[in-house]
PyMOL Python script that loads the backbone (N, CA, C, O; Angstrom):
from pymol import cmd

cmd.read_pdbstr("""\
ATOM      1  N   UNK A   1       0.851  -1.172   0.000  1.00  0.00           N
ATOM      2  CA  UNK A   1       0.000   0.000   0.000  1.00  0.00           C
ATOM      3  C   UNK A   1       0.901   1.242   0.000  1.00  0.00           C
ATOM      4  O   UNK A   1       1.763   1.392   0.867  1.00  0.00           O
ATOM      5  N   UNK A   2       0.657   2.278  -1.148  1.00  0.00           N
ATOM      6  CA  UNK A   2       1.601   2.795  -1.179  1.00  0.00           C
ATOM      7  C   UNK A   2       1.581   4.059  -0.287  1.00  0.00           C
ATOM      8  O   UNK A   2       2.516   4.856  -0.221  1.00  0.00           O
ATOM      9  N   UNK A   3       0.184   4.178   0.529  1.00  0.00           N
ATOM     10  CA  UNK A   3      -0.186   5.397   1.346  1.00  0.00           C
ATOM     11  C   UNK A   3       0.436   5.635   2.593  1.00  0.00           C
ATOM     12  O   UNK A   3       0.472   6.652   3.284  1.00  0.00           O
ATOM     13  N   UNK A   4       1.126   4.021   2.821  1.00  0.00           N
ATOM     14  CA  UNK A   4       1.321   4.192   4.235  1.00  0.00           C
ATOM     15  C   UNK A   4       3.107   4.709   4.096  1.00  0.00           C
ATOM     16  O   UNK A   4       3.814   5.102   5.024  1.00  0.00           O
ATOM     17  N   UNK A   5       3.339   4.615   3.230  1.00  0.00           N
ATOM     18  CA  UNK A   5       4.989   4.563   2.789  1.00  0.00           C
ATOM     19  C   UNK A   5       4.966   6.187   1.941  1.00  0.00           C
ATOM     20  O   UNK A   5       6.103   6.461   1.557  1.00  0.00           O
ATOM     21  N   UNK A   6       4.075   7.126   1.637  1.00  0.00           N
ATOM     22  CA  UNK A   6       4.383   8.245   1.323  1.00  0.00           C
ATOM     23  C   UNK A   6       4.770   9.051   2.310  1.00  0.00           C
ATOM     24  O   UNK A   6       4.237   8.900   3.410  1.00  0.00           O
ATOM     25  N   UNK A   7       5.705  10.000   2.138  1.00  0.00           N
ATOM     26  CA  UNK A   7       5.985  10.792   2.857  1.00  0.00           C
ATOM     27  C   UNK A   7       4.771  12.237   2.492  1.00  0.00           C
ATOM     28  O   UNK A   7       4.144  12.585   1.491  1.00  0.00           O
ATOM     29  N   UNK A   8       4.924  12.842   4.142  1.00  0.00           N
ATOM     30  CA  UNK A   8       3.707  14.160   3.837  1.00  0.00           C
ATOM     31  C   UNK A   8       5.081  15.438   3.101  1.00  0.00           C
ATOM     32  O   UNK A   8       6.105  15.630   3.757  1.00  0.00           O
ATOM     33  N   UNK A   9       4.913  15.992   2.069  1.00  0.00           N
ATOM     34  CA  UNK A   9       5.647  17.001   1.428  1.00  0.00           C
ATOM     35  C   UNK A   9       5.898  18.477   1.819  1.00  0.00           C
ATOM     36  O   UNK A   9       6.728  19.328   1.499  1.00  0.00           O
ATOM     37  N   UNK A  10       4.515  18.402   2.890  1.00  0.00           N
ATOM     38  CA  UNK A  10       4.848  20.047   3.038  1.00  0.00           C
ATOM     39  C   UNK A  10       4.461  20.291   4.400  1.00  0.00           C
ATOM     40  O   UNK A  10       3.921  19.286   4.862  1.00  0.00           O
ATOM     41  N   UNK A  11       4.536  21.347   5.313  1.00  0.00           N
ATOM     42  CA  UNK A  11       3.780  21.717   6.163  1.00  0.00           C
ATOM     43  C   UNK A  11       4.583  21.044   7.582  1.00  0.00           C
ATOM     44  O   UNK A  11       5.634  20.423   7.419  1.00  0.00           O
ATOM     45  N   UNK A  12       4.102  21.193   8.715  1.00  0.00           N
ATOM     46  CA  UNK A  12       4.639  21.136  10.266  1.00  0.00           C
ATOM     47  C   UNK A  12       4.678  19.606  10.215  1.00  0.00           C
ATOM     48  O   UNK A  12       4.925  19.115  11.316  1.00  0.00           O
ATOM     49  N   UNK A  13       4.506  18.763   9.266  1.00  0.00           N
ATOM     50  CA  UNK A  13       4.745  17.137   9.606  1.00  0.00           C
ATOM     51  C   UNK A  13       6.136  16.605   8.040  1.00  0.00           C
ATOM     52  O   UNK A  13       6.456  15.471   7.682  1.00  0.00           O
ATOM     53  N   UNK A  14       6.470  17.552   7.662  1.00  0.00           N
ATOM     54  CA  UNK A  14       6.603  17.644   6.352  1.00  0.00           C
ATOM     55  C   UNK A  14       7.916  16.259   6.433  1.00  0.00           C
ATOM     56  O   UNK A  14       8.894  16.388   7.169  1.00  0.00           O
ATOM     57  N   UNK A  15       7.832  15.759   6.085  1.00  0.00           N
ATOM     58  CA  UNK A  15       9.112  14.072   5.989  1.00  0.00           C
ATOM     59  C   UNK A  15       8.596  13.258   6.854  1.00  0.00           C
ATOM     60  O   UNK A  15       9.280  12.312   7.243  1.00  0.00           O
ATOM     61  N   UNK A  16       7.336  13.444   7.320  1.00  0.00           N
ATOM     62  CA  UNK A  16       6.639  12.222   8.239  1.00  0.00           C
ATOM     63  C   UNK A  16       6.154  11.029   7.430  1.00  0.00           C
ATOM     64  O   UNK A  16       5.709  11.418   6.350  1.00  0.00           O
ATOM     65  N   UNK A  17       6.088   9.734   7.577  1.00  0.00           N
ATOM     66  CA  UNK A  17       4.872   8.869   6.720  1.00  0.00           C
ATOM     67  C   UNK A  17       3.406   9.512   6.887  1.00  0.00           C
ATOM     68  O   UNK A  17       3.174  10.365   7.743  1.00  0.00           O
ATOM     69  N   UNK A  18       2.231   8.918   5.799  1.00  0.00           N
ATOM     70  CA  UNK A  18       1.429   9.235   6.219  1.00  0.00           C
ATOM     71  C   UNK A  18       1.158   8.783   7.153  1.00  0.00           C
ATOM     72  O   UNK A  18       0.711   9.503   8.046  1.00  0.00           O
ATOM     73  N   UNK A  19       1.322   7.307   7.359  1.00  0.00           N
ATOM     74  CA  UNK A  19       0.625   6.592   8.804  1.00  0.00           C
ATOM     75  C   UNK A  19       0.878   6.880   9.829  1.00  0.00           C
ATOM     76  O   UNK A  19       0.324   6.458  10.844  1.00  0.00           O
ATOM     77  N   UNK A  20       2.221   8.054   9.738  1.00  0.00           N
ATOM     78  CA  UNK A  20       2.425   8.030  11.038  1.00  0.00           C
ATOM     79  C   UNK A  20       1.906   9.827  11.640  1.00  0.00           C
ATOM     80  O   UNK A  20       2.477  10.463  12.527  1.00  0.00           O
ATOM     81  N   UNK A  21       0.579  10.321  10.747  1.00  0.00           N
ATOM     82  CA  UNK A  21       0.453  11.467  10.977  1.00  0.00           C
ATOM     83  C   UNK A  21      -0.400  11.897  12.340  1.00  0.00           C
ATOM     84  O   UNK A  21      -0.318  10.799  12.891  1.00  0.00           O
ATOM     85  N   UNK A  22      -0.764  12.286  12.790  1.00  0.00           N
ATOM     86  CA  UNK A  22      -1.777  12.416  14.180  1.00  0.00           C
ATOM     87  C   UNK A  22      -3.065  12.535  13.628  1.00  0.00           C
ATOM     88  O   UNK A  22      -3.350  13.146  12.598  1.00  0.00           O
ATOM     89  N   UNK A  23      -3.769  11.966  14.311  1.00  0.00           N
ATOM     90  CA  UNK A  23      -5.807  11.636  13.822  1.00  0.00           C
ATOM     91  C   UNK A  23      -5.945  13.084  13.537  1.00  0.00           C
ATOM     92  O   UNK A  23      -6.212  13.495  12.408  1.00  0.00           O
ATOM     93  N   UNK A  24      -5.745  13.935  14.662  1.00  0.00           N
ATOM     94  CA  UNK A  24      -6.519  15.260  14.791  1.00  0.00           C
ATOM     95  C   UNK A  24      -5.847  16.060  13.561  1.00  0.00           C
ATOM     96  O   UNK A  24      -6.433  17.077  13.190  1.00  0.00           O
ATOM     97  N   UNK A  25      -4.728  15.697  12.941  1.00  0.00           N
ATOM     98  CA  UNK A  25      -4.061  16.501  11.875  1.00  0.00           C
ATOM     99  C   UNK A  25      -5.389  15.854  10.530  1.00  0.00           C
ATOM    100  O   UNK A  25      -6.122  16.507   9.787  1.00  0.00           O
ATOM    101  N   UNK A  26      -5.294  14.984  10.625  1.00  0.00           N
ATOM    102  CA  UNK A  26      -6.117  14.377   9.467  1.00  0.00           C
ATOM    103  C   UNK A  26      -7.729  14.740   9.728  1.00  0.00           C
ATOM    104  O   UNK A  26      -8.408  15.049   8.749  1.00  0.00           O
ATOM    105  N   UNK A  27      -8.258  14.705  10.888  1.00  0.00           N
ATOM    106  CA  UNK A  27      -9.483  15.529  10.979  1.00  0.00           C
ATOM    107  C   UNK A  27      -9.460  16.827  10.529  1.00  0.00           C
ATOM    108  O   UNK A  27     -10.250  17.260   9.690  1.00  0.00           O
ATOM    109  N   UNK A  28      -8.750  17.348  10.956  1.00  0.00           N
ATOM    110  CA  UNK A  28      -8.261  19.023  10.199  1.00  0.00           C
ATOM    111  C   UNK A  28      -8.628  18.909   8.730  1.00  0.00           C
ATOM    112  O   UNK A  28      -9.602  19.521   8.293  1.00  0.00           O
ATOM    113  N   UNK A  29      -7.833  18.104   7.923  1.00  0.00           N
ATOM    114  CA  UNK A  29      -7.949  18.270   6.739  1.00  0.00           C
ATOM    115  C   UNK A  29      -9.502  17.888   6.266  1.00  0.00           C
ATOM    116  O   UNK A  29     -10.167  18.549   5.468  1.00  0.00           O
ATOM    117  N   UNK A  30      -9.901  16.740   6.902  1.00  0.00           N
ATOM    118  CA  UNK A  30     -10.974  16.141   6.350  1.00  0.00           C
ATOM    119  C   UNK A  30     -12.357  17.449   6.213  1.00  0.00           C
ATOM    120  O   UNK A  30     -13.144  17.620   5.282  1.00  0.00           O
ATOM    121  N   UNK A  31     -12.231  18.199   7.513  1.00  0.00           N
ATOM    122  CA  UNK A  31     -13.482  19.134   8.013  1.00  0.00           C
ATOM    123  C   UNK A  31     -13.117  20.383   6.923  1.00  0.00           C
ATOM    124  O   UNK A  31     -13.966  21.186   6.538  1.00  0.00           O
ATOM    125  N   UNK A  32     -11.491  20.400   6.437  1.00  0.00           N
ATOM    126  CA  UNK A  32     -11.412  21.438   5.589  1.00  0.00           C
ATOM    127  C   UNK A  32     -11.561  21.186   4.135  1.00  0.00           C
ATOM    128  O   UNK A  32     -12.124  22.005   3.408  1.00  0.00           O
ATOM    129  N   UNK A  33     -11.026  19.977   3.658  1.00  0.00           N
ATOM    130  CA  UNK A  33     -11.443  19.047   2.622  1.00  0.00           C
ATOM    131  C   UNK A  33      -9.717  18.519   1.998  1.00  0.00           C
ATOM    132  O   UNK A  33      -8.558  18.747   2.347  1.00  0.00           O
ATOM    133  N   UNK A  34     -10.208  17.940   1.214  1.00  0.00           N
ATOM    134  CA  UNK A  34      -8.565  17.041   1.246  1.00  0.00           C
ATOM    135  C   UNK A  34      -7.931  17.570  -0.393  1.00  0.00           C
ATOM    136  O   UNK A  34      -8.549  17.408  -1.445  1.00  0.00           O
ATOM    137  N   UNK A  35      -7.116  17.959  -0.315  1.00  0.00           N
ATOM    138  CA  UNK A  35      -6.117  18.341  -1.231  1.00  0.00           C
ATOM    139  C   UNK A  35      -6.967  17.291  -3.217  1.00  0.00           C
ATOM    140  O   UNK A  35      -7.089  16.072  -3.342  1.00  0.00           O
ATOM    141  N   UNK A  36      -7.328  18.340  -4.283  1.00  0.00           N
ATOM    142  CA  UNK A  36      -7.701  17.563  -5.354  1.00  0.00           C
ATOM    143  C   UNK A  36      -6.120  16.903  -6.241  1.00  0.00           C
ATOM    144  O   UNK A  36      -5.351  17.338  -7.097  1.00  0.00           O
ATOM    145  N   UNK A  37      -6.235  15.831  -5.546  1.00  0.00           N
ATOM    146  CA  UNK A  37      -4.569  14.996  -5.709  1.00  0.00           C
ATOM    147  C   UNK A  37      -4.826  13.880  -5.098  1.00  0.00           C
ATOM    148  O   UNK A  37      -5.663  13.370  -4.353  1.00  0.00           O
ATOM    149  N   UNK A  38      -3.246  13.516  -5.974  1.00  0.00           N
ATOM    150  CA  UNK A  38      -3.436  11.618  -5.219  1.00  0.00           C
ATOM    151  C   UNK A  38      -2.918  11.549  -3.738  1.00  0.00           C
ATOM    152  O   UNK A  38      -3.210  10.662  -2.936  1.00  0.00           O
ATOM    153  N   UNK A  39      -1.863  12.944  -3.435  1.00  0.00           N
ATOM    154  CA  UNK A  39      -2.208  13.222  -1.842  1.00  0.00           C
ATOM    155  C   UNK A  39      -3.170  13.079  -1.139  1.00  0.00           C
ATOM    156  O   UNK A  39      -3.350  12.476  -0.080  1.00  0.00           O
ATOM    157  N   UNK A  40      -4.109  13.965  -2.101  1.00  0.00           N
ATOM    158  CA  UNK A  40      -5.706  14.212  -1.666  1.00  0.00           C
ATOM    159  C   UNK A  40      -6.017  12.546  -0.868  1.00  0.00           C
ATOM    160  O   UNK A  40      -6.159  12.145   0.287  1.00  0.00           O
ATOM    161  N   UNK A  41      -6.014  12.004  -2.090  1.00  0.00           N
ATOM    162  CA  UNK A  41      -6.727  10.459  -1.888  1.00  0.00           C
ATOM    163  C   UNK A  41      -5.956  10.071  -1.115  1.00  0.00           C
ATOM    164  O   UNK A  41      -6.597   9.210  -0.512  1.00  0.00           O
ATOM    165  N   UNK A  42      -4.659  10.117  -0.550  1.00  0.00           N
ATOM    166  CA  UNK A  42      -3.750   9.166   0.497  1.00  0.00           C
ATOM    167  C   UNK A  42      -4.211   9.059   1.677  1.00  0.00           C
ATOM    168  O   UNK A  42      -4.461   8.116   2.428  1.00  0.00           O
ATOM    169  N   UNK A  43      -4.330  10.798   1.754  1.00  0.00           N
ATOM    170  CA  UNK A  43      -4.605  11.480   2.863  1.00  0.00           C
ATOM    171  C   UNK A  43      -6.332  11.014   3.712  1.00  0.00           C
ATOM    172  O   UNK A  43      -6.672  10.890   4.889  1.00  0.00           O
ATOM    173  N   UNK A  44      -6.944  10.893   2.587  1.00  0.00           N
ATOM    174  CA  UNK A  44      -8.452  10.933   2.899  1.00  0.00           C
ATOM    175  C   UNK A  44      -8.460   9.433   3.284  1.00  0.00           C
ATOM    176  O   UNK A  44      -9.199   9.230   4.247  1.00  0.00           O
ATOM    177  N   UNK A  45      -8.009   8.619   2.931  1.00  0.00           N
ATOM    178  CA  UNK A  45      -7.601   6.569   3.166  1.00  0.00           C
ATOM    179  C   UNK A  45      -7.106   6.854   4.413  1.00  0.00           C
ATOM    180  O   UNK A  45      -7.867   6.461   5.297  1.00  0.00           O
ATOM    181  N   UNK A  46      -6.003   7.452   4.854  1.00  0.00           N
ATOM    182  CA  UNK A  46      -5.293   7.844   6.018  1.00  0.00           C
ATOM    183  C   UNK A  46      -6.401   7.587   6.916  1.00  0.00           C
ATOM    184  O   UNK A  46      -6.668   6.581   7.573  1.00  0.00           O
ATOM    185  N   UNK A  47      -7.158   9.016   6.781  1.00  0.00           N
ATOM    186  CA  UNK A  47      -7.921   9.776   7.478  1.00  0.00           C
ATOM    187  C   UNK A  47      -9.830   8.068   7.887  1.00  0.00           C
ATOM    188  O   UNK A  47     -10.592   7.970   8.849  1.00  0.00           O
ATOM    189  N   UNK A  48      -9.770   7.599   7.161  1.00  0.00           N
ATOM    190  CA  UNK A  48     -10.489   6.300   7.576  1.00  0.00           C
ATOM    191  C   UNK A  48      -9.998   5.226   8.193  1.00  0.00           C
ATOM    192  O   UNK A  48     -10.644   4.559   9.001  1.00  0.00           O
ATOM    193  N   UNK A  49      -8.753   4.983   7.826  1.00  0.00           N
ATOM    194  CA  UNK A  49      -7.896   4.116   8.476  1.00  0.00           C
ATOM    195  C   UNK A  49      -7.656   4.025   9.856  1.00  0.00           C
ATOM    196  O   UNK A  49      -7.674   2.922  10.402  1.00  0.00           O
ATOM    197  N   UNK A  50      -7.401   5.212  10.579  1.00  0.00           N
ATOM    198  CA  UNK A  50      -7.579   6.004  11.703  1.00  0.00           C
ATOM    199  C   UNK A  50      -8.398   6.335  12.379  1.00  0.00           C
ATOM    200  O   UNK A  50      -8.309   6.147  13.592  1.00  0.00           O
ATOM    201  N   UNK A  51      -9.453   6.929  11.825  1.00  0.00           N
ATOM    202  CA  UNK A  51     -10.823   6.934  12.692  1.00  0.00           C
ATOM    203  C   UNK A  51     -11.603   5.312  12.976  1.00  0.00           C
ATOM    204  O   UNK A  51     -12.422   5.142  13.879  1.00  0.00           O
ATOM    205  N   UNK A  52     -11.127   4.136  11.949  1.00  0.00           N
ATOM    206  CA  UNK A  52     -11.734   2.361  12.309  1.00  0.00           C
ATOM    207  C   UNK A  52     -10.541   2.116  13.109  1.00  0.00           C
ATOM    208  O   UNK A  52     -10.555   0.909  13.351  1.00  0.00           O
ATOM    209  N   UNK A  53      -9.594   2.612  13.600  1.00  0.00           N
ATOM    210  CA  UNK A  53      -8.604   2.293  14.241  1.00  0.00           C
ATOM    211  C   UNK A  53      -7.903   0.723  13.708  1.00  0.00           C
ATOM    212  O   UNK A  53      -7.819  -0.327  14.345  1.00  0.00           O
ATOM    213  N   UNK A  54      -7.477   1.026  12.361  1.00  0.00           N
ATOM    214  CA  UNK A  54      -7.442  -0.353  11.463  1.00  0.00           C
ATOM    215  C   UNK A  54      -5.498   0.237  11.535  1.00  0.00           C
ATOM    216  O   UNK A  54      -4.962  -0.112  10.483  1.00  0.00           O
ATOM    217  N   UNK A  55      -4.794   0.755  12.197  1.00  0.00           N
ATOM    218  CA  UNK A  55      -3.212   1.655  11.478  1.00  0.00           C
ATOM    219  C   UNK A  55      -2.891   0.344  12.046  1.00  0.00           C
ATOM    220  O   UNK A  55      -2.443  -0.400  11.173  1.00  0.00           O
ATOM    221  N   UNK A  56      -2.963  -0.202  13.207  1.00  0.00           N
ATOM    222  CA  UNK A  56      -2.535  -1.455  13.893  1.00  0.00           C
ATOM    223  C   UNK A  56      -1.868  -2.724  12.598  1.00  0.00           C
ATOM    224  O   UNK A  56      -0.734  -3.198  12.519  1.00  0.00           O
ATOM    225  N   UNK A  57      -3.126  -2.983  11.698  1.00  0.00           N
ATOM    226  CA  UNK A  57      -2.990  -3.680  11.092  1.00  0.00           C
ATOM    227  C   UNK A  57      -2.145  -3.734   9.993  1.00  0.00           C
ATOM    228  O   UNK A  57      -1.793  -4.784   9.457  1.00  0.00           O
ATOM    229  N   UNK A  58      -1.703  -2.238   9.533  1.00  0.00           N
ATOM    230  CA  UNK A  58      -0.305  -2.195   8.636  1.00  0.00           C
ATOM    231  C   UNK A  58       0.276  -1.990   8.918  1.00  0.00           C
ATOM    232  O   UNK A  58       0.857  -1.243   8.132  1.00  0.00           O
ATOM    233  N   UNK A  59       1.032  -2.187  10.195  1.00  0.00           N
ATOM    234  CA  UNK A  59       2.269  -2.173  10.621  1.00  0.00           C
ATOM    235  C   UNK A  59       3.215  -3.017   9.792  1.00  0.00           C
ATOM    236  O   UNK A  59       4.115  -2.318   9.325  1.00  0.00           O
ATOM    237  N   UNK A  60       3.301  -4.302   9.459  1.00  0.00           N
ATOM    238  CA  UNK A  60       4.048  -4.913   8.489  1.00  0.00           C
ATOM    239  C   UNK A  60       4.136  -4.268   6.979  1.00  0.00           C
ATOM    240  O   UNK A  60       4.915  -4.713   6.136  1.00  0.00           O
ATOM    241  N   UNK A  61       3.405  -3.365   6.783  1.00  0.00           N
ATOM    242  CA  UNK A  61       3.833  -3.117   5.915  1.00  0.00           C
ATOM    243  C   UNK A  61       4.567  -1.659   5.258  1.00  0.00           C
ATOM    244  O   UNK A  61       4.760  -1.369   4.077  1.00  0.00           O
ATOM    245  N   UNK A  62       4.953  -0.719   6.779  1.00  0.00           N
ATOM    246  CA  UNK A  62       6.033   0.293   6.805  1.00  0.00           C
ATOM    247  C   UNK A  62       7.498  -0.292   6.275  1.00  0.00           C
ATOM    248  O   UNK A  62       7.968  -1.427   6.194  1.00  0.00           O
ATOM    249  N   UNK A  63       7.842   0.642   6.050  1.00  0.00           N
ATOM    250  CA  UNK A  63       8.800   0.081   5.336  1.00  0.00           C
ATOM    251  C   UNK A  63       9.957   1.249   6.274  1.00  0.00           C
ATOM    252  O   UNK A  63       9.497   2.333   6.632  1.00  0.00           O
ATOM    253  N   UNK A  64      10.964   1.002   6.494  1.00  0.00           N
ATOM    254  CA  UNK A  64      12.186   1.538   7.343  1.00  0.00           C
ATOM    255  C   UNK A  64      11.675   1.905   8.313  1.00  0.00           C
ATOM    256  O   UNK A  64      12.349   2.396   9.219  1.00  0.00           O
TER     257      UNK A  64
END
""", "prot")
cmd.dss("prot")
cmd.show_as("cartoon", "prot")
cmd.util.cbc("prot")
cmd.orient("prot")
């Protein structure tokens, strides 16, 4: 999955994975709306992944 292995590009998390971003950062975006990009879409998968509390389950598949 390649969402969990992108890095975020810009902003106060900027060289973080996505998976490893904070819920409330990704609520932010969601209530503001999510970037029209395949960020957009990473971000918004992120942002469900997190609220079913499913991040547990891709842990095997971070990579470094």
């Amino acid at each position: 999955m390649e969402a969990i292995n992108t890095e975020m590009p810009f902003g106060k998390y900027a060289g973080r994975k996505l998976i490893h971003l904070p819920e409330p950062y990704l609520v932010w975006f969601h209530k503001q709306g999510f970037p029209n990009s395949n960020l957009g879409k990473q971000l918004a998968l992120l942002y469900e992944i997190k609220l079913n509390g499913l991040e547990g389950m891709l842990k095997p598949l971070i990579r470094g």
